[in-house]
PDB file as gemmi writes it, atoms N, CA and C in Angstrom:
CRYST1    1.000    1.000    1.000  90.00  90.00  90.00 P 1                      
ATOM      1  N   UNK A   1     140.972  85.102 108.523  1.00  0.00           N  
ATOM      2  CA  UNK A   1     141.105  86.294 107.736  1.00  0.00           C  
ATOM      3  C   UNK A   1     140.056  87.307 108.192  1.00  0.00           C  
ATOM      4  N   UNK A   2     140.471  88.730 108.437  1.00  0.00           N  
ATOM      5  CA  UNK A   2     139.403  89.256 108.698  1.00  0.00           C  
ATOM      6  C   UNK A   2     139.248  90.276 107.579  1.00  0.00           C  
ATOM      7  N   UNK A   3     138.196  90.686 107.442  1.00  0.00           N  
ATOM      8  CA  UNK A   3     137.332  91.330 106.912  1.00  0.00           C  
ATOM      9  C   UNK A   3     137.195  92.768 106.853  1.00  0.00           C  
ATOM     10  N   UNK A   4     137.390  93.461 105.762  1.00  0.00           N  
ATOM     11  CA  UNK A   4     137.064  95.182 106.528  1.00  0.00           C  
ATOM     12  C   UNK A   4     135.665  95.033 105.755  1.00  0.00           C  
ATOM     13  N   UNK A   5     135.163  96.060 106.380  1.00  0.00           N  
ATOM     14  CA  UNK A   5     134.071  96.665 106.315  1.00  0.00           C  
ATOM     15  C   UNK A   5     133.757  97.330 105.314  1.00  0.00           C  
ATOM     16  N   UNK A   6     132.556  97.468 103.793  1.00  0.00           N  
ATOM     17  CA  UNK A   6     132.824  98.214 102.921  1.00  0.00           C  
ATOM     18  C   UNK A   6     131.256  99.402 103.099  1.00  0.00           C  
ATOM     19  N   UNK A   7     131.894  99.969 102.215  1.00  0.00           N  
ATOM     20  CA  UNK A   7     130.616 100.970 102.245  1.00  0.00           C  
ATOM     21  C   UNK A   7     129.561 100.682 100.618  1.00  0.00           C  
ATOM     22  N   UNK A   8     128.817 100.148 100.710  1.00  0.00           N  
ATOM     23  CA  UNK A   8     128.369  99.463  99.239  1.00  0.00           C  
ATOM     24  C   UNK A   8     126.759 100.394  99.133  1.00  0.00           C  
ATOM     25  N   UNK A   9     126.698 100.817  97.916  1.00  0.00           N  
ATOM     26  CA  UNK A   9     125.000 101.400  97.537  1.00  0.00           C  
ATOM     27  C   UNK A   9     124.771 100.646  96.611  1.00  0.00           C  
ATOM     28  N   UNK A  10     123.434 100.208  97.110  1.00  0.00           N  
ATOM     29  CA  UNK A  10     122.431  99.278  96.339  1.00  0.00           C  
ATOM     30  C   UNK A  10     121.187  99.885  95.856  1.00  0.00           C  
ATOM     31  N   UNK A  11     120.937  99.813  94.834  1.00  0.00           N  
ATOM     32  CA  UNK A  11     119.495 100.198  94.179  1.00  0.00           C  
ATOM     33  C   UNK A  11     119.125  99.698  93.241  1.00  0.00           C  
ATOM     34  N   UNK A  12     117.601  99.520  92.641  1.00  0.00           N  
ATOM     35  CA  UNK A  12     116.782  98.782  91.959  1.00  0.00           C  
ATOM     36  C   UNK A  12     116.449  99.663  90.494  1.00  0.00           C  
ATOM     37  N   UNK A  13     116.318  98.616  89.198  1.00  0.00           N  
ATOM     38  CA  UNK A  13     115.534  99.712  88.297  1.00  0.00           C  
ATOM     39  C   UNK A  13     114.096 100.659  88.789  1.00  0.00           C  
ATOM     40  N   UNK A  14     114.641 101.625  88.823  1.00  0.00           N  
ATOM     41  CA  UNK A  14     113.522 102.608  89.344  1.00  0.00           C  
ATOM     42  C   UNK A  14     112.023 102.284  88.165  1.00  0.00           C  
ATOM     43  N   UNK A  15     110.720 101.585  89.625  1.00  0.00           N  
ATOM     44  CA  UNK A  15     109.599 101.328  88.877  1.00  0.00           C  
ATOM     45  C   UNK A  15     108.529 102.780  87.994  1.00  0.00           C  
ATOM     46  N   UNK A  16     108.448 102.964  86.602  1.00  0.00           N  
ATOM     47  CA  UNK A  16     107.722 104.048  86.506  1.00  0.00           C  
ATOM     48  C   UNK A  16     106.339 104.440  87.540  1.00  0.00           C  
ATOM     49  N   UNK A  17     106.361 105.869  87.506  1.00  0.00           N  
ATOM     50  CA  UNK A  17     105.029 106.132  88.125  1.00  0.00           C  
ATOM     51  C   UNK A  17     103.523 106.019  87.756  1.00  0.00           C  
ATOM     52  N   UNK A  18     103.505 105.188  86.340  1.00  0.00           N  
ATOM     53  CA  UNK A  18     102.201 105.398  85.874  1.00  0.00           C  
ATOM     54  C   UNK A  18     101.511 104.313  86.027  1.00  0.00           C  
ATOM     55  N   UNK A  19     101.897 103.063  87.428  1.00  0.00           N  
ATOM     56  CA  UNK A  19     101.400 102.028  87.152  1.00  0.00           C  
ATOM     57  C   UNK A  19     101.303 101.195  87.853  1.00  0.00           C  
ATOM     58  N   UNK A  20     100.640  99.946  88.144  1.00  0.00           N  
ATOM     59  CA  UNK A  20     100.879  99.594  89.617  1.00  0.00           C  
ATOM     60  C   UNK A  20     102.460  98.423  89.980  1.00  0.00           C  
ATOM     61  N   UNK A  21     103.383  98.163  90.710  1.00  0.00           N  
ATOM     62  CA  UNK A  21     104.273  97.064  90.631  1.00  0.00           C  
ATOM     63  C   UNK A  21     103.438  95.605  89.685  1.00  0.00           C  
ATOM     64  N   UNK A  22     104.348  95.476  88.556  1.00  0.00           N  
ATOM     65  CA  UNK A  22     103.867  93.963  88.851  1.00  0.00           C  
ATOM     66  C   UNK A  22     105.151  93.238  89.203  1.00  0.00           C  
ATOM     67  N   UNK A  23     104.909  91.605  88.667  1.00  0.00           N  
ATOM     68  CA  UNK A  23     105.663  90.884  89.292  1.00  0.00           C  
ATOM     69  C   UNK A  23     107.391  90.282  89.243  1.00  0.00           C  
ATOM     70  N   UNK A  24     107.652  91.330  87.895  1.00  0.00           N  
ATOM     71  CA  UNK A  24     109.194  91.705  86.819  1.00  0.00           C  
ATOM     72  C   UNK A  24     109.713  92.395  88.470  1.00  0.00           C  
ATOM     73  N   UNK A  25     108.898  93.776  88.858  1.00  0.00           N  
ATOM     74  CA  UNK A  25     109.642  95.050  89.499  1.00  0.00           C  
ATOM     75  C   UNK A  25     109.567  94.168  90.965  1.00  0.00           C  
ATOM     76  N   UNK A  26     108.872  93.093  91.434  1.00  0.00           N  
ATOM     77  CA  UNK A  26     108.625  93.230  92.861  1.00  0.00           C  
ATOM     78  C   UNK A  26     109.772  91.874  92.885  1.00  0.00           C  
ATOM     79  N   UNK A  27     109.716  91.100  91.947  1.00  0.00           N  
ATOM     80  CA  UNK A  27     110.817  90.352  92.372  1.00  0.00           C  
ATOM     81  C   UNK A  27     112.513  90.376  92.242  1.00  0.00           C  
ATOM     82  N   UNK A  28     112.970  91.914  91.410  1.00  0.00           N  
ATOM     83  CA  UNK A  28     114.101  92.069  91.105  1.00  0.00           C  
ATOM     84  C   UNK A  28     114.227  93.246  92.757  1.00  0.00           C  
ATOM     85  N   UNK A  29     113.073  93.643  93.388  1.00  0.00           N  
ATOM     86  CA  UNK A  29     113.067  94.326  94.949  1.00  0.00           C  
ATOM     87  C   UNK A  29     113.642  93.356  95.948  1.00  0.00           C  
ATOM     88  N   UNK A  30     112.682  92.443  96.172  1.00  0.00           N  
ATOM     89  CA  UNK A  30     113.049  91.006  96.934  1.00  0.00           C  
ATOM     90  C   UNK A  30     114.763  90.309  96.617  1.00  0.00           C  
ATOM     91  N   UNK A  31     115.063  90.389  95.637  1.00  0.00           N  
ATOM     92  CA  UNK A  31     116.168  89.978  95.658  1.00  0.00           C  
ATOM     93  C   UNK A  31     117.400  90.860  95.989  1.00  0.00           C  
ATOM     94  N   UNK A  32     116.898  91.792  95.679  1.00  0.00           N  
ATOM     95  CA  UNK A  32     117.877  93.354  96.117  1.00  0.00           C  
ATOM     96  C   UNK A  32     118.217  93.250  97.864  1.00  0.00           C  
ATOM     97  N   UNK A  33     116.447  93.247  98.291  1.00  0.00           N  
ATOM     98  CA  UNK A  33     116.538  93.414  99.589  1.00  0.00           C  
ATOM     99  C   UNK A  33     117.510  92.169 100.429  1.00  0.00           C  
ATOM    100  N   UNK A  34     117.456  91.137  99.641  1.00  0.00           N  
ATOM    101  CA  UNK A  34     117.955  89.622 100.054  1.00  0.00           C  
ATOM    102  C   UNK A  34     119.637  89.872 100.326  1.00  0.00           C  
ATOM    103  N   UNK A  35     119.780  90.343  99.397  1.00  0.00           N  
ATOM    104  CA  UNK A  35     121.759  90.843  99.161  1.00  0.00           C  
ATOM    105  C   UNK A  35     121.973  91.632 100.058  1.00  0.00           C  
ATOM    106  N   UNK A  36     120.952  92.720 100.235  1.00  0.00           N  
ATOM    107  CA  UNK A  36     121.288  93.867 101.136  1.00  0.00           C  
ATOM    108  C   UNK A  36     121.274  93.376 102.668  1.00  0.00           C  
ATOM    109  N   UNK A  37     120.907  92.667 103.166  1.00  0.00           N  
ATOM    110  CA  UNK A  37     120.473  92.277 104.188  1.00  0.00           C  
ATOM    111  C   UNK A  37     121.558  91.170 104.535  1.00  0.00           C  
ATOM    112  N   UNK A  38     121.940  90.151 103.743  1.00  0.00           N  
ATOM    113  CA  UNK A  38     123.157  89.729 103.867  1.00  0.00           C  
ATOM    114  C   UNK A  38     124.261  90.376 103.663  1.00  0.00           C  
ATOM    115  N   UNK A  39     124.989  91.370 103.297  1.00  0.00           N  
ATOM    116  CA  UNK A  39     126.139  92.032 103.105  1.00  0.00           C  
ATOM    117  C   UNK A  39     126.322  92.933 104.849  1.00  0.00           C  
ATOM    118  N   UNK A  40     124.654  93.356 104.879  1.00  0.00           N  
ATOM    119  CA  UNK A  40     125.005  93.794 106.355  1.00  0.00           C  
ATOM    120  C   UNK A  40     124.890  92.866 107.811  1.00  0.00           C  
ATOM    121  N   UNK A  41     124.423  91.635 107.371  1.00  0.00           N  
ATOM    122  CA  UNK A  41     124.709  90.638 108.335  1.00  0.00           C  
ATOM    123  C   UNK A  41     126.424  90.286 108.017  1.00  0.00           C  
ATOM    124  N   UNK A  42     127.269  90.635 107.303  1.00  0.00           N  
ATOM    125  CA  UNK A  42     128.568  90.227 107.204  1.00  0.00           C  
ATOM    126  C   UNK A  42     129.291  91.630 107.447  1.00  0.00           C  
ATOM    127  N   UNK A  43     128.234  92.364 108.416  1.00  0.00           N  
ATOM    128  CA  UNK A  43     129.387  93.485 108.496  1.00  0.00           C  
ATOM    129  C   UNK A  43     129.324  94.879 108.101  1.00  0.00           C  
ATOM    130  N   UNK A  44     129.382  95.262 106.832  1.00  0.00           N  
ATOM    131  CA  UNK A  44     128.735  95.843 105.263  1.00  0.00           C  
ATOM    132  C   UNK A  44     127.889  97.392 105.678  1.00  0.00           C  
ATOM    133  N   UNK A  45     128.652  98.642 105.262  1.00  0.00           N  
ATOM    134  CA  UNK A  45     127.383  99.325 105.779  1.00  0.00           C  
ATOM    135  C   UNK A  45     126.606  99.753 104.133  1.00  0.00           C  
ATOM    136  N   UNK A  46     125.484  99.184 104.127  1.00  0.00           N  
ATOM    137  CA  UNK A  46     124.846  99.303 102.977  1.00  0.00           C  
ATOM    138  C   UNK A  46     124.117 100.637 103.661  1.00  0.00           C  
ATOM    139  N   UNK A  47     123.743 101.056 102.287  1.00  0.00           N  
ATOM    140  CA  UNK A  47     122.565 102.303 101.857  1.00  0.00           C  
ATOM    141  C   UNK A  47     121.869 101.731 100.901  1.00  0.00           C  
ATOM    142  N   UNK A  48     121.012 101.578 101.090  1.00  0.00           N  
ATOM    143  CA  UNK A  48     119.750 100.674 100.031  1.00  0.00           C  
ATOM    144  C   UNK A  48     118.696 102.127 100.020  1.00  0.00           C  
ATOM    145  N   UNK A  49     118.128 102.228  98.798  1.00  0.00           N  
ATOM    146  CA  UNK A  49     117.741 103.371  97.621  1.00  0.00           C  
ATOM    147  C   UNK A  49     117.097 102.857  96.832  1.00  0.00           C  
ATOM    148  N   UNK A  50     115.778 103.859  96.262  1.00  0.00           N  
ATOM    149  CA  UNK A  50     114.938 103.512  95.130  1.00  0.00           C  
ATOM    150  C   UNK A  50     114.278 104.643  94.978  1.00  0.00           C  
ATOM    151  N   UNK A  51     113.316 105.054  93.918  1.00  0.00           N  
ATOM    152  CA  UNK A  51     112.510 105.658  93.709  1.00  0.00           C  
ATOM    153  C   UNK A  51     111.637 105.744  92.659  1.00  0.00           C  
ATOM    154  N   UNK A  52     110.550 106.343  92.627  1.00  0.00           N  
ATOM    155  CA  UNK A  52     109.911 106.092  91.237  1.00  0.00           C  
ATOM    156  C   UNK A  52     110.206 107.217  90.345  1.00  0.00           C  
ATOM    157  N   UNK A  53     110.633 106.072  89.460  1.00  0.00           N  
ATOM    158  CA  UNK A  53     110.804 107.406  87.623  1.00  0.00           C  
ATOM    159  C   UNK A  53     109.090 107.771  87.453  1.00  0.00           C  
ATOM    160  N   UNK A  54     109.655 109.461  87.302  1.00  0.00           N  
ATOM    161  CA  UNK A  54     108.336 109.924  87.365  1.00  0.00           C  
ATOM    162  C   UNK A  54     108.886 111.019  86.631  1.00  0.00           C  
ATOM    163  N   UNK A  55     108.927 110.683  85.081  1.00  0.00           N  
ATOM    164  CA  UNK A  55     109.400 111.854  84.653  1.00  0.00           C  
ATOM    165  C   UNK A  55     108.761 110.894  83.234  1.00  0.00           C  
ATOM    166  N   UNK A  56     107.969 111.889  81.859  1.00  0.00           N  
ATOM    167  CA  UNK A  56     108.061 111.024  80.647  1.00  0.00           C  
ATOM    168  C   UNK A  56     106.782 111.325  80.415  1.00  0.00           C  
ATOM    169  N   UNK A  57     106.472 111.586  78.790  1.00  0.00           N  
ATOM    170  CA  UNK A  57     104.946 111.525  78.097  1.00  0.00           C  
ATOM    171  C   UNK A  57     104.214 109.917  78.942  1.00  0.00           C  
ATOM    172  N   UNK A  58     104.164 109.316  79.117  1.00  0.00           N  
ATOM    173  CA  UNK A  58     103.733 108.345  79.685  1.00  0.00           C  
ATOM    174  C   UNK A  58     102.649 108.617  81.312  1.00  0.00           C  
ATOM    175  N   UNK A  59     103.618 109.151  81.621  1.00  0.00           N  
ATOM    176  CA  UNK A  59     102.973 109.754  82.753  1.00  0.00           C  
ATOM    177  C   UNK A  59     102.115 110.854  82.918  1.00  0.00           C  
ATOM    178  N   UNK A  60     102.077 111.611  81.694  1.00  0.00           N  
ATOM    179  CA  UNK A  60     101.498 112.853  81.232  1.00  0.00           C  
ATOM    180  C   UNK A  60      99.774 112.526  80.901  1.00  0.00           C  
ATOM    181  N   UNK A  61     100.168 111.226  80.142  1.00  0.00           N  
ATOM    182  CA  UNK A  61      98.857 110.819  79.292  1.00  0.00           C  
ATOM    183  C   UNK A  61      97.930 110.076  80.610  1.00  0.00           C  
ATOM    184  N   UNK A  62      98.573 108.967  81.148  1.00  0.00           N  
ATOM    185  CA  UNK A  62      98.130 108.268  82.188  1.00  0.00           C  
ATOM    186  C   UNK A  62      96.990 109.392  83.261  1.00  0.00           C  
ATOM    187  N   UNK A  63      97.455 110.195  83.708  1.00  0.00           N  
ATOM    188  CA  UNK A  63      96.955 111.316  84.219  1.00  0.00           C  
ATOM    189  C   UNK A  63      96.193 111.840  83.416  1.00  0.00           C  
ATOM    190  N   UNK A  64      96.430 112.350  82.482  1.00  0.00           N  
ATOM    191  CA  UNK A  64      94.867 112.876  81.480  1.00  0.00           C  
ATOM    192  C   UNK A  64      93.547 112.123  81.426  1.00  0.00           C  
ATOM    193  N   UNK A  65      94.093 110.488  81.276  1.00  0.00           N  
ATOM    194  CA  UNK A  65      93.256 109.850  81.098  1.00  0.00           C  
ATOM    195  C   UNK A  65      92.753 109.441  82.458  1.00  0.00           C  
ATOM    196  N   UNK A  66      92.937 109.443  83.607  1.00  0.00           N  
ATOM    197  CA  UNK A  66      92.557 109.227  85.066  1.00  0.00           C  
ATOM    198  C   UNK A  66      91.792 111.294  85.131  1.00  0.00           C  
ATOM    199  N   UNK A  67      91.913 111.824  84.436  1.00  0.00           N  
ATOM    200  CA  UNK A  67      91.138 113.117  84.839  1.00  0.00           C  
ATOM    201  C   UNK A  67      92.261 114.154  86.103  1.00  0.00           C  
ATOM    202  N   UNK A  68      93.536 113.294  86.375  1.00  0.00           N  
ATOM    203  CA  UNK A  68      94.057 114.237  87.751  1.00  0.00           C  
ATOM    204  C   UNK A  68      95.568 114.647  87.303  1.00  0.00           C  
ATOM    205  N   UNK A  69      96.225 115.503  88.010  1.00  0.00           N  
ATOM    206  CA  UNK A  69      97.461 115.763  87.566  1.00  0.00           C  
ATOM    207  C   UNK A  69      98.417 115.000  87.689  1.00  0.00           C  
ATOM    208  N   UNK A  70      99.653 115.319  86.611  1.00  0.00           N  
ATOM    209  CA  UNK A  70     100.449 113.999  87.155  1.00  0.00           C  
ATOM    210  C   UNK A  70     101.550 114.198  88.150  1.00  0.00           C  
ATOM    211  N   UNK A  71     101.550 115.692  88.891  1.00  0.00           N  
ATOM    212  CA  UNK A  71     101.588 115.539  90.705  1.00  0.00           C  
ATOM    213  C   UNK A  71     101.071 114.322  91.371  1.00  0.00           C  
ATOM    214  N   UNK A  72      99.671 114.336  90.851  1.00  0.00           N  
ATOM    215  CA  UNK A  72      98.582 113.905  91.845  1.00  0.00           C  
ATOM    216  C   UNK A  72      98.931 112.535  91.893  1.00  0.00           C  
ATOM    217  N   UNK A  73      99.255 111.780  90.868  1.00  0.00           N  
ATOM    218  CA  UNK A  73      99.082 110.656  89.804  1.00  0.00           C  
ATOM    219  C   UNK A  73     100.473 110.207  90.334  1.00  0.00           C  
ATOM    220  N   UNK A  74     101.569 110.622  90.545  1.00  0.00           N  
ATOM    221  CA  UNK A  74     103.077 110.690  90.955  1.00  0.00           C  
ATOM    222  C   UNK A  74     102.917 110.256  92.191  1.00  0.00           C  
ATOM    223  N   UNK A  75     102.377 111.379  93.030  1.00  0.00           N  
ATOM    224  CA  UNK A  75     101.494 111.366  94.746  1.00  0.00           C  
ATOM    225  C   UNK A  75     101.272 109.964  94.971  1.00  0.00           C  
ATOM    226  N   UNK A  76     100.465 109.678  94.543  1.00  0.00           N  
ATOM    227  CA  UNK A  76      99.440 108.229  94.695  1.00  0.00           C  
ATOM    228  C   UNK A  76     100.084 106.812  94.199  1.00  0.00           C  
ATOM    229  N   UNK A  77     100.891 106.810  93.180  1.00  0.00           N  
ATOM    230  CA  UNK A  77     101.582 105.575  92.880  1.00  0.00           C  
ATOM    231  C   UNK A  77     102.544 105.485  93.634  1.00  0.00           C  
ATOM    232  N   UNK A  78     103.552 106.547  93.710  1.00  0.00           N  
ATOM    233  CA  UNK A  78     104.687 106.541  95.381  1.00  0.00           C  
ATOM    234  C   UNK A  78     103.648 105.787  96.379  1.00  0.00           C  
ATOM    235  N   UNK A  79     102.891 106.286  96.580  1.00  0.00           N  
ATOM    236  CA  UNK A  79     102.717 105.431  98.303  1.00  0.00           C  
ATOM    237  C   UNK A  79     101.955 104.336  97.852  1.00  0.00           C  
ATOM    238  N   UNK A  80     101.448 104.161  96.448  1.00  0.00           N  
ATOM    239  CA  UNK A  80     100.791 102.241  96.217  1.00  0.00           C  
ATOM    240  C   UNK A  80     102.215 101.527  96.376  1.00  0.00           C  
ATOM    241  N   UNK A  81     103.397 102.174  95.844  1.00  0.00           N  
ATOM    242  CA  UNK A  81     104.742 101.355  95.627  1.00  0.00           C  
ATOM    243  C   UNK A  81     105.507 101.025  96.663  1.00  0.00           C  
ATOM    244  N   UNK A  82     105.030 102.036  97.813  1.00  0.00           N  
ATOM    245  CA  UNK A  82     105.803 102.218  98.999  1.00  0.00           C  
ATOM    246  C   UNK A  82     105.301 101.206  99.855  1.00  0.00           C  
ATOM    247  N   UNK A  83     103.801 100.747  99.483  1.00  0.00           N  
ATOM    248  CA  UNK A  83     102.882  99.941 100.378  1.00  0.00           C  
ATOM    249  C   UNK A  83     103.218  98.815  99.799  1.00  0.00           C  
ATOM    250  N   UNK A  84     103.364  98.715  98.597  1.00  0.00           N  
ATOM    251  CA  UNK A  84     103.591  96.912  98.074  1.00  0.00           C  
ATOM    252  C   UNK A  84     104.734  96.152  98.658  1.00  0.00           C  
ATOM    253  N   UNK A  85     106.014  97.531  98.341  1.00  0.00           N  
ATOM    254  CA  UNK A  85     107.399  97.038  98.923  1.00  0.00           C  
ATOM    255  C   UNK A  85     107.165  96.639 100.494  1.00  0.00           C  
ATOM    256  N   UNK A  86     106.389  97.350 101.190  1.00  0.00           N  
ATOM    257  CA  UNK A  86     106.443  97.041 102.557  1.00  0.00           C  
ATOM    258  C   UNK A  86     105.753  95.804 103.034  1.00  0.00           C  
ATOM    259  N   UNK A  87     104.413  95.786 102.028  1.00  0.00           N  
ATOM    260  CA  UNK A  87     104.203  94.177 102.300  1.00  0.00           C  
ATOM    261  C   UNK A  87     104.933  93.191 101.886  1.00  0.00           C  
ATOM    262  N   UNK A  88     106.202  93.607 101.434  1.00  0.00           N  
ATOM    263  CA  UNK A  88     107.014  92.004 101.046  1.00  0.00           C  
ATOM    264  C   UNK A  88     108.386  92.690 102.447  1.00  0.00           C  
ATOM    265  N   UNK A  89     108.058  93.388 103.163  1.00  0.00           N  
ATOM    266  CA  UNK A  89     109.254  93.463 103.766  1.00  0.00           C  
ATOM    267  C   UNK A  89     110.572  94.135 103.214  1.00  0.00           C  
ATOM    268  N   UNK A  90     110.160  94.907 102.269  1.00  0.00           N  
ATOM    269  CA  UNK A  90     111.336  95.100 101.217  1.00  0.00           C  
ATOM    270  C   UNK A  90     111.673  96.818 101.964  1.00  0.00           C  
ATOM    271  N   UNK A  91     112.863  97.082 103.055  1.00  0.00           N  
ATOM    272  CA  UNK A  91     113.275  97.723 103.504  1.00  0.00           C  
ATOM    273  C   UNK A  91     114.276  98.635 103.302  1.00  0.00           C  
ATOM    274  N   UNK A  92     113.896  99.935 102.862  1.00  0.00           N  
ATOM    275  CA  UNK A  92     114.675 100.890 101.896  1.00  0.00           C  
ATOM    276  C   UNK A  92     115.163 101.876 102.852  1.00  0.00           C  
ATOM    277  N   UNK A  93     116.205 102.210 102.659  1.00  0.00           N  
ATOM    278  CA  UNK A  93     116.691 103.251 103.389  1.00  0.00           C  
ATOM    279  C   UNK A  93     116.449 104.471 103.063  1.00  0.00           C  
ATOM    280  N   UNK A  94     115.714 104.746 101.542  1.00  0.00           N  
ATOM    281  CA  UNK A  94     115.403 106.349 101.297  1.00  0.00           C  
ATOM    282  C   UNK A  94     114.989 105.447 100.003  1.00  0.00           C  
ATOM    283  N   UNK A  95     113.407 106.288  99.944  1.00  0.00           N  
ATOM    284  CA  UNK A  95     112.614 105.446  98.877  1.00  0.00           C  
ATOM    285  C   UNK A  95     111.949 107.451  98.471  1.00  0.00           C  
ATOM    286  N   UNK A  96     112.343 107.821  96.989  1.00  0.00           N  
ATOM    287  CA  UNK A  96     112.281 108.962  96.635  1.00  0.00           C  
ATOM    288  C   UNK A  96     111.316 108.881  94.688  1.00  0.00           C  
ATOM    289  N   UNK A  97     111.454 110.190  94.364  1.00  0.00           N  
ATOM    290  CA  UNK A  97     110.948 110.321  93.482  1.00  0.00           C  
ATOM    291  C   UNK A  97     111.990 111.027  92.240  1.00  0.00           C  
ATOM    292  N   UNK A  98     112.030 110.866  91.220  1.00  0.00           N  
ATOM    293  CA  UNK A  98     112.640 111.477  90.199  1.00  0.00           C  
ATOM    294  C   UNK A  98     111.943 113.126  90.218  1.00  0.00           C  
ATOM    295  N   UNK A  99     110.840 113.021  90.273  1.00  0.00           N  
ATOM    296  CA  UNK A  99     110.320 114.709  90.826  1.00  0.00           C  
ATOM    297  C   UNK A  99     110.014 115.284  91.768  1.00  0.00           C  
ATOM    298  N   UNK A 100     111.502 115.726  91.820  1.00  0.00           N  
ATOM    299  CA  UNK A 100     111.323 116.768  93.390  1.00  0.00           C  
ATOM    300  C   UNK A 100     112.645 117.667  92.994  1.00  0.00           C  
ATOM    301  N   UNK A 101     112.317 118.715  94.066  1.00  0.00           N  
ATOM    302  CA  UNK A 101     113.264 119.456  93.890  1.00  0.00           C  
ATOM    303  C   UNK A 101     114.582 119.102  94.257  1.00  0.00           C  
ATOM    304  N   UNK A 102     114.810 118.123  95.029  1.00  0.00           N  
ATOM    305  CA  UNK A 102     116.225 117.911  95.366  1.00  0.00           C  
ATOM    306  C   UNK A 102     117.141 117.085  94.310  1.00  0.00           C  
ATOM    307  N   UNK A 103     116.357 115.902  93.586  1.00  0.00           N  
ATOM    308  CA  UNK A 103     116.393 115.111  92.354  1.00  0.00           C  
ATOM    309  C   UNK A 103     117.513 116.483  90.981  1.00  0.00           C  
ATOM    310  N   UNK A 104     116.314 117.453  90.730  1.00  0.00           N  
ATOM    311  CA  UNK A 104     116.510 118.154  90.017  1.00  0.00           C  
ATOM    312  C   UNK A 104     118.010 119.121  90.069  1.00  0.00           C  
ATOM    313  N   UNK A 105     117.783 119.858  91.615  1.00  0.00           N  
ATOM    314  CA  UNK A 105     119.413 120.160  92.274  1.00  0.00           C  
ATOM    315  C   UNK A 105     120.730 119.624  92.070  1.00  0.00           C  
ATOM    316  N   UNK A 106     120.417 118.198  92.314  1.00  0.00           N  
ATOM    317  CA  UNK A 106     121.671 117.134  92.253  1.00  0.00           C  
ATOM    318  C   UNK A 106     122.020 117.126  90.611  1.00  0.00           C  
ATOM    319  N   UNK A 107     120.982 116.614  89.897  1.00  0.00           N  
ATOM    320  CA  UNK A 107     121.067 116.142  88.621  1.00  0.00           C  
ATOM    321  C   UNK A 107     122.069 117.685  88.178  1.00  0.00           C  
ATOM    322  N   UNK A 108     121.722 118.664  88.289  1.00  0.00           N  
ATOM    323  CA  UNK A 108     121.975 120.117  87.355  1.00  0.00           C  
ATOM    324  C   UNK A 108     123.411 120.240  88.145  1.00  0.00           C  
ATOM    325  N   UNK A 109     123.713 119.577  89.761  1.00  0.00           N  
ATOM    326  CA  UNK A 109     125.562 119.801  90.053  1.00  0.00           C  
ATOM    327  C   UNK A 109     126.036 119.327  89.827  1.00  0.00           C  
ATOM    328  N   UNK A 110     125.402 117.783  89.706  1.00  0.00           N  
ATOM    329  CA  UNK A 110     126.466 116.743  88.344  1.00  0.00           C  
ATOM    330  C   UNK A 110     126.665 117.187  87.327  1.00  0.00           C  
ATOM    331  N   UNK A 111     125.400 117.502  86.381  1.00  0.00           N  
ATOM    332  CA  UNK A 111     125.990 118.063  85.155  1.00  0.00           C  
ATOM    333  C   UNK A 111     126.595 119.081  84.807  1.00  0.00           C  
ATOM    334  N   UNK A 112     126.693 119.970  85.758  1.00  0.00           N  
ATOM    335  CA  UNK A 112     127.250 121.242  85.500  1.00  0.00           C  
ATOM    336  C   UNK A 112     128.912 121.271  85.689  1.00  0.00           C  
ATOM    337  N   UNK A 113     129.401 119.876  86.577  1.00  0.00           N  
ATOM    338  CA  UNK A 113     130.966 119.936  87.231  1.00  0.00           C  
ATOM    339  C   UNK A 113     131.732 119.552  86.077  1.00  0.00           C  
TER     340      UNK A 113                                                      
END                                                                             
């Protein structure tokens, strides 16, 4: 029997920005990456995706209480998250943020159609 080829998107609960991975977010990554990696050893063109939710009073306060903005605070947990995933090998095809301008673009042409 052969097989067609599917086009499948995979993504993870997006980890908040106010905090470092623990071990809930890094092992529901690892297993993501595990599927993804087999679907395209069978063929499969995956798009594997994540980003950090960086939107919420949570993140507001976190930053007050660190003294820096929560740009800054957003800034800096993206690349602790980006560095953890990479030490487990956990290989994303577009690893983004809930705040950015393109996030915001998309969100307002969905909702607007």
């Amino acid at each position: 029997m052969t097989q067609v080829a599917k086009k499948i998107l995979v993504t993870c609960a997006l980890p908040y920005a106010n905090g470092s991975i623990h071990l809930g977010h890094m092992l529901e990554h690892i297993q993501a990456d595990v599927w993804v990696r087999y679907q395209r050893m069978r063929g499969h063109e995956v798009n594997f995706i994540c980003a950090d939710d960086a939107h919420g009073t949570p993140i507001m306060l976190k930053a007050q209480q660190l003294g820096i903005t929560p740009e800054q605070m957003i800034g800096e947990m993206s690349q602790e998250h980006q560095t953890d995933f990479a030490g487990f090998n956990i290989s994303y095809d577009n690893y983004h943020s809930t705040h950015s301008d393109e996030n915001r673009e998309l969100s307002e042409l969905i909702y607007t159609r």
